[in-house]
SERO-4910 file (N, C-alpha, C, O; in steps of 0.05 Angstrom, whole numbers):
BEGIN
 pado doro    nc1    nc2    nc3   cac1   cac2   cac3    cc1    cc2    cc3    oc1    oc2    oc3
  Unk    A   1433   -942   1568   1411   -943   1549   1416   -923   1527   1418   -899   1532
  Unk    A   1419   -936   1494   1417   -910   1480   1400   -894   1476   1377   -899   1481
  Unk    A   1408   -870   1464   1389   -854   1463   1377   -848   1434   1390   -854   1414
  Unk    A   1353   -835   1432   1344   -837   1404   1331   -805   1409   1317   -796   1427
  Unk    A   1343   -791   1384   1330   -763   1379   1303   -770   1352   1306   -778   1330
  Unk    A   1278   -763   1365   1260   -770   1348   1254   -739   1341   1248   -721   1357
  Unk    A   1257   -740   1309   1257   -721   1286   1222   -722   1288   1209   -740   1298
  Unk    A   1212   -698   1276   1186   -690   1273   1167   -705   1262   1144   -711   1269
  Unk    A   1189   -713   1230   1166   -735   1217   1155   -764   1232   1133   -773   1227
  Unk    A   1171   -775   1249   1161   -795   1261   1143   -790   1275   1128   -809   1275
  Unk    A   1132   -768   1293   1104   -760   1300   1080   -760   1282   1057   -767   1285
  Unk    A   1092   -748   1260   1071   -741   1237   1066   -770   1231   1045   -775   1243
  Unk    A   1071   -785   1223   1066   -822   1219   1057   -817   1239   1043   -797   1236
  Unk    A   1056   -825   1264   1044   -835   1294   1016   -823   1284    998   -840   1280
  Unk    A   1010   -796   1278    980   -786   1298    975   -775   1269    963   -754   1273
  Unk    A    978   -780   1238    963   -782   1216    945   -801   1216    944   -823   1228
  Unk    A    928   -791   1198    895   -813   1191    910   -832   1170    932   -829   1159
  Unk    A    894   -850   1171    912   -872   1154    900   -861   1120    881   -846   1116
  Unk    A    914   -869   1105    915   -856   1070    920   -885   1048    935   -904   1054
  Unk    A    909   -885   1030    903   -904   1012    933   -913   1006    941   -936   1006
  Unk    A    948   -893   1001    984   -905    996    990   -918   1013    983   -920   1037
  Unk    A   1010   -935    993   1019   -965   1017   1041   -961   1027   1053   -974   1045
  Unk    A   1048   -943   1013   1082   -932   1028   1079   -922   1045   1096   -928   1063
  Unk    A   1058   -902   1053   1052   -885   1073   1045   -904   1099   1055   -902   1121
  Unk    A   1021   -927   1087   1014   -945   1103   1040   -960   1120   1037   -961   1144
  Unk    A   1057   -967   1112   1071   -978   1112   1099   -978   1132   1112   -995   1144
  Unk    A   1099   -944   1127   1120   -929   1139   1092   -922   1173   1101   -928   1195
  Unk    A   1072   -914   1172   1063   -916   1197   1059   -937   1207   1051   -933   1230
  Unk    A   1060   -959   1202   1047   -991   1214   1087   -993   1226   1089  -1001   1250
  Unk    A   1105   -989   1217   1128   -987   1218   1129   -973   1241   1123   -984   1262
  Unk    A   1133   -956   1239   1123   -933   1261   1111   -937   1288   1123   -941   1309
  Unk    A   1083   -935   1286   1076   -953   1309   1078   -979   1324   1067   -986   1345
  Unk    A   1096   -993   1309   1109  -1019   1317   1128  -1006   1330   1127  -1009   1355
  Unk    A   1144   -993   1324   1172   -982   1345   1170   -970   1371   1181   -973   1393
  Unk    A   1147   -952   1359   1135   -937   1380   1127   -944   1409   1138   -937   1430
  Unk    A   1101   -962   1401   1094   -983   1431   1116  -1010   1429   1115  -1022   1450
  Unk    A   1131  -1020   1414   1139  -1038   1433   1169  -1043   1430   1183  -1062   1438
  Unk    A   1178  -1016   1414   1217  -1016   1415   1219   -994   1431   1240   -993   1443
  Unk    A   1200   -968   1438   1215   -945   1444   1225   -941   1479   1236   -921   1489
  Unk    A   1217   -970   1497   1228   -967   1511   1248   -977   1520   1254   -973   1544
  Unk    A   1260   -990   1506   1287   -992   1506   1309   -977   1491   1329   -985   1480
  Unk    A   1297   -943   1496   1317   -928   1490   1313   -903   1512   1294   -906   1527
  Unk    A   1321   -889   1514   1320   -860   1524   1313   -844   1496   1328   -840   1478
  Unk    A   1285   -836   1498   1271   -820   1472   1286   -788   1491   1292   -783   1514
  Unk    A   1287   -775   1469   1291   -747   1464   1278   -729   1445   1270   -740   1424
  Unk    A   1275   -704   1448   1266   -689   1424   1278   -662   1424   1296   -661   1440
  Unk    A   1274   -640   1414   1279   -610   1421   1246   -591   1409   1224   -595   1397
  Unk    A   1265   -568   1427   1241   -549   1421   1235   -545   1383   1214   -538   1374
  Unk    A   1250   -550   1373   1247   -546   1347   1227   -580   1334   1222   -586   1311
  Unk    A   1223   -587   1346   1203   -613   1346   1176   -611   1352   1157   -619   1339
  Unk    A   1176   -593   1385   1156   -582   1392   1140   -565   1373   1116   -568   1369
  Unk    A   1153   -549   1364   1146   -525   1347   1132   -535   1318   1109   -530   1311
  Unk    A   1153   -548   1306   1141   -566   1277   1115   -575   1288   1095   -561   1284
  Unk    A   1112   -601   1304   1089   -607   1315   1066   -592   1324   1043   -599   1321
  Unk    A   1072   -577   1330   1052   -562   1336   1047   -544   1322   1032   -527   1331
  Unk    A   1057   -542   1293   1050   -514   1271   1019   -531   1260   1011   -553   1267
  Unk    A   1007   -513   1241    982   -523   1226    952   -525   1253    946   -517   1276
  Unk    A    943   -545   1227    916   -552   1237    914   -555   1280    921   -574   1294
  Unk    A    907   -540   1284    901   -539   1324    899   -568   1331    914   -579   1347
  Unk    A    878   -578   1318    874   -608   1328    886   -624   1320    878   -643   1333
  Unk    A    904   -633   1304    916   -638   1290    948   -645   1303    962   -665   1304
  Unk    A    949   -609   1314    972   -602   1328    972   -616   1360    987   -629   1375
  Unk    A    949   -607   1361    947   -622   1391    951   -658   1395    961   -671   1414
  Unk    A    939   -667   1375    949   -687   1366    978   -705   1375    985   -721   1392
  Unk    A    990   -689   1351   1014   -689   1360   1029   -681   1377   1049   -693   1385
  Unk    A   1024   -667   1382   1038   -661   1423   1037   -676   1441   1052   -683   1459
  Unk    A   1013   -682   1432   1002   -709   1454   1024   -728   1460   1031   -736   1482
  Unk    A   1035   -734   1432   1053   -766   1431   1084   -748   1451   1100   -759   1466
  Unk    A   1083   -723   1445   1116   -711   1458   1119   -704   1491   1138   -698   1505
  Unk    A   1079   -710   1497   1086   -700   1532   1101   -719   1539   1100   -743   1537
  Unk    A   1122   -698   1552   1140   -714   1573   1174   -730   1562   1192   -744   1570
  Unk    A   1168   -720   1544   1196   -734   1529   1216   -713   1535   1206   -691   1529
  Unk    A   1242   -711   1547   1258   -697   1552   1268   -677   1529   1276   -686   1507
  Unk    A   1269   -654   1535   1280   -641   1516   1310   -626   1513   1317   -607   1527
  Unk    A   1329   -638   1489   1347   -626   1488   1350   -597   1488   1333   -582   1478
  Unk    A   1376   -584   1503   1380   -550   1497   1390   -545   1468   1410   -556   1457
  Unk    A   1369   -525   1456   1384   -521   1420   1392   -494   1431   1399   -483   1411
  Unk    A   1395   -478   1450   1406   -450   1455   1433   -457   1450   1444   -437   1441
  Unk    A   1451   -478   1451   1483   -480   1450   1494   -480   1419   1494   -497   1401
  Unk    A   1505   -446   1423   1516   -437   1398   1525   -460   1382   1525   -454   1358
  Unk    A   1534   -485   1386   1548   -495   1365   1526   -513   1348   1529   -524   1325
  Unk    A   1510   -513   1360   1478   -528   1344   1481   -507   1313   1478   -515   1290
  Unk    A   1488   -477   1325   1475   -467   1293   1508   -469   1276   1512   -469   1251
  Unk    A   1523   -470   1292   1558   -475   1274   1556   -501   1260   1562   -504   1236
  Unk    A   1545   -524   1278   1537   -538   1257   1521   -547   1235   1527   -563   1217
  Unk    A   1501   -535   1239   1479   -533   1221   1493   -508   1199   1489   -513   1176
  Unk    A   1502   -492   1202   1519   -476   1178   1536   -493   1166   1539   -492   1141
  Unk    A   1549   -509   1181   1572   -531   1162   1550   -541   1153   1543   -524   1136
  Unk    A   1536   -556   1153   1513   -576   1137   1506   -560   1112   1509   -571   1090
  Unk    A   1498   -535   1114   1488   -527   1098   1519   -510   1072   1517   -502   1049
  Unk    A   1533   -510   1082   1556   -494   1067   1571   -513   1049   1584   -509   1029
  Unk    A   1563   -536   1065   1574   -562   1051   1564   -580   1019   1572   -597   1002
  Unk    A   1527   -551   1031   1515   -569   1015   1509   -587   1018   1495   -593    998
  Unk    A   1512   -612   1039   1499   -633   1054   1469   -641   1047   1457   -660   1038
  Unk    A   1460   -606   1059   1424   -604   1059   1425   -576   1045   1443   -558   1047
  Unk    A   1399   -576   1027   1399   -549   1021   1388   -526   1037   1380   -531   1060
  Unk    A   1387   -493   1025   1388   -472   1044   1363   -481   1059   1361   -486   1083
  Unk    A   1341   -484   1033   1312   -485   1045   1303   -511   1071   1281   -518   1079
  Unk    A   1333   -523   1081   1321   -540   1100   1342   -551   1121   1354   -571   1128
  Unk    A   1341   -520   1126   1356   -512   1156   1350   -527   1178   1365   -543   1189
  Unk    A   1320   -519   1187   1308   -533   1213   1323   -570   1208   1328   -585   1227
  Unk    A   1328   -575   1181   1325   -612   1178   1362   -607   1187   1373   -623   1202
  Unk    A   1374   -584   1175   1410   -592   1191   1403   -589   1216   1402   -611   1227
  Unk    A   1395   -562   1235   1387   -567   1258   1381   -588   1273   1392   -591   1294
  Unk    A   1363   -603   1265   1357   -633   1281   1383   -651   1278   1387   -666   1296
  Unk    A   1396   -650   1261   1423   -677   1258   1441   -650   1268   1464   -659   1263
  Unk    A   1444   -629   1276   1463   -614   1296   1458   -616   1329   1475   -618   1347
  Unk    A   1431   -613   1330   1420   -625   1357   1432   -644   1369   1440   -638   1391
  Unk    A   1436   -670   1360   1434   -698   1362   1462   -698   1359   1472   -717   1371
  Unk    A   1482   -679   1342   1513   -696   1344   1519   -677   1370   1533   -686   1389
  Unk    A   1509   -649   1372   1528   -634   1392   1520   -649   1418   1537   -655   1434
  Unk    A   1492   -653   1420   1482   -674   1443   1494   -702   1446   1484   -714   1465
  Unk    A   1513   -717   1433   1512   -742   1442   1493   -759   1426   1499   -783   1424
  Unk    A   1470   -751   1412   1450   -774   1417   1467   -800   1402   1490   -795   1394
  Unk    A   1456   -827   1397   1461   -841   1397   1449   -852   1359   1462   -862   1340
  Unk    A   1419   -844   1361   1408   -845   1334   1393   -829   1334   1381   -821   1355
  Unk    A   1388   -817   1307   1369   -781   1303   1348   -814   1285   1359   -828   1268
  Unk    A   1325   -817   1294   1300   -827   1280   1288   -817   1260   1276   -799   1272
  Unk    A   1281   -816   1237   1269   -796   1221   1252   -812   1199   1265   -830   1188
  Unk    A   1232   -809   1192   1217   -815   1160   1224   -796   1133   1211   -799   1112
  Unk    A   1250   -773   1139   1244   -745   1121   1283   -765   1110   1306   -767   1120
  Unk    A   1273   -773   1091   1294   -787   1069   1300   -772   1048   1318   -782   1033
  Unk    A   1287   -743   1039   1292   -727   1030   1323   -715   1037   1341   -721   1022
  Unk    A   1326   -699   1061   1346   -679   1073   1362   -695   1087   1387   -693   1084
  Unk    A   1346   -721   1109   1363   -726   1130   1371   -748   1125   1395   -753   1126
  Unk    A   1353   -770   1120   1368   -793   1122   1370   -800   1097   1349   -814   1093
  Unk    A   1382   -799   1079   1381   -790   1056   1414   -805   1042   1435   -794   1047
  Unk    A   1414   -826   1026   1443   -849   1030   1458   -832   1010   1482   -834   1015
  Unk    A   1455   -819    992   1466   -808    970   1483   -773    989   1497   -757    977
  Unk    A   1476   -772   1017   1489   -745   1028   1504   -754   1051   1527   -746   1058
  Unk    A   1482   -778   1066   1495   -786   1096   1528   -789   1099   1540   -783   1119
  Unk    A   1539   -800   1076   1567   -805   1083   1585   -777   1093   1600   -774   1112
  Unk    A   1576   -760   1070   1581   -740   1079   1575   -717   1100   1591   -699   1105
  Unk    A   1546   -720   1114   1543   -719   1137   1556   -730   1161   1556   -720   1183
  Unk    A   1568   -752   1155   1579   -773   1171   1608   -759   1179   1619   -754   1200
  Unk    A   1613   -755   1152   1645   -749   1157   1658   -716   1162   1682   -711   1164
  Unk    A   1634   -693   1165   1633   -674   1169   1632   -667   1194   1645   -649   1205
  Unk    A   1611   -687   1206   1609   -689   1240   1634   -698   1245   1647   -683   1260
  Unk    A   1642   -715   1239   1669   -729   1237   1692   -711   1248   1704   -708   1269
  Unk    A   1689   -697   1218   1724   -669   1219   1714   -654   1238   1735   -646   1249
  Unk    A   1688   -642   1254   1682   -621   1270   1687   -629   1294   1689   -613   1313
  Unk    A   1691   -658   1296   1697   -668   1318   1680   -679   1342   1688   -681   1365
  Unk    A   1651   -686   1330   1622   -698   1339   1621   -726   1334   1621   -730   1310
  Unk    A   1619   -745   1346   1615   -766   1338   1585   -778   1335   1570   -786   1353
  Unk    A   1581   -777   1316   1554   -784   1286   1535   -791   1307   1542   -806   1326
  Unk    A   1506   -780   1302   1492   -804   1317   1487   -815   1281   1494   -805   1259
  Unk    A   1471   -841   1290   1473   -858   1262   1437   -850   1254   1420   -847   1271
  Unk    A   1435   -849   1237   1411   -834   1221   1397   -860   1214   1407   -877   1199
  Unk    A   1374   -860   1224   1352   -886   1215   1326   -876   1213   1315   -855   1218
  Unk    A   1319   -904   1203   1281   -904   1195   1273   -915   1220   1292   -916   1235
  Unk    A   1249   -925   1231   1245   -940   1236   1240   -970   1223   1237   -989   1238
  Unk    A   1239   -972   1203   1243  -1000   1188   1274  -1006   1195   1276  -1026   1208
  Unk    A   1291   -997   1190   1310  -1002   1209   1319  -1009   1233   1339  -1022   1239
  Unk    A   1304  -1002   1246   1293  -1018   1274   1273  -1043   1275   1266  -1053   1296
  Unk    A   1266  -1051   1254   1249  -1069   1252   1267  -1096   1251   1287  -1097   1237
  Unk    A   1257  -1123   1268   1263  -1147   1275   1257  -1158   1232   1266  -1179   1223
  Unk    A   1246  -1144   1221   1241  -1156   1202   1250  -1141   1170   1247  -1147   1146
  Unk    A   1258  -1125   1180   1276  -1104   1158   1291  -1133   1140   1306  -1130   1121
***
């Protein structure tokens, strides 16, 4: 079964109030489609650095979102090479300084194996104008890529 490292923003879609934007709409209706009826045909994952995002801000809010993470296995980010790689990401210029925690998560997921890092943050991570080079960085370090998606990507109707 592959595995899927679900990035923070895909919680944030799950357990946000719905909002007049249709992109937003769009990307959660997306979302919760994967959610209840693709995500068990994967082995879901997350890390403590998921926990943590999720649970920063508003209490209820936070609790919220925790909600959707009880019980999802959590990767070890204590293994020094999580932050060796997340320093390549960032030295590379990949991602910039200010979005460490976002190399972190695609360091998680290559030093782990995962299979696909899930994400809505198209800014830093999944992002087509850097990924190649993400791709091929994990590459030379000697990680083989998990592959970086949306969930519309997962969608039967993409």
């Amino acid at each position: 079964m592959p595995t899927v490292y679900i990035e923070t923003s895909i919680i944030g879609y799950l357990a946000s109030r719905p909002r007049d934007d249709v992109i937003f709409q769009a990307r959660q209706e997306l979302t919760r489609i994967w959610w209840n009826a693709r995500r068990e045909q994967y082995r879901i994952v997350v890390s403590q650095l998921v926990l943590d995002e999720a649970g920063a801000g508003d209490q209820e809010a936070a609790a919220e979102r925790l909600e959707f993470l009880d019980g999802i296995p959590l990767l070890d980010v204590t293994d020094p090479r999580i932050d060796l790689v997340a320093d390549a990401l960032l030295a590379a210029h990949l991602l910039p300084a200010k979005a460490r925690s976002d190399a972190e998560h695609v360091a998680t997921a290559a030093v782990h194996g995962v299979d696909y890092l899930l994400t809505w943050n198209c800014k830093h991570i999944a992002n087509a104008e850097t990924l190649p080079g993400v791709y091929r960085l994990l590459t030379d370090l000697g990680y083989s890529s998990p592959l970086i998606v949306t969930p519309e990507e997962f969608s039967e109707n993409a």
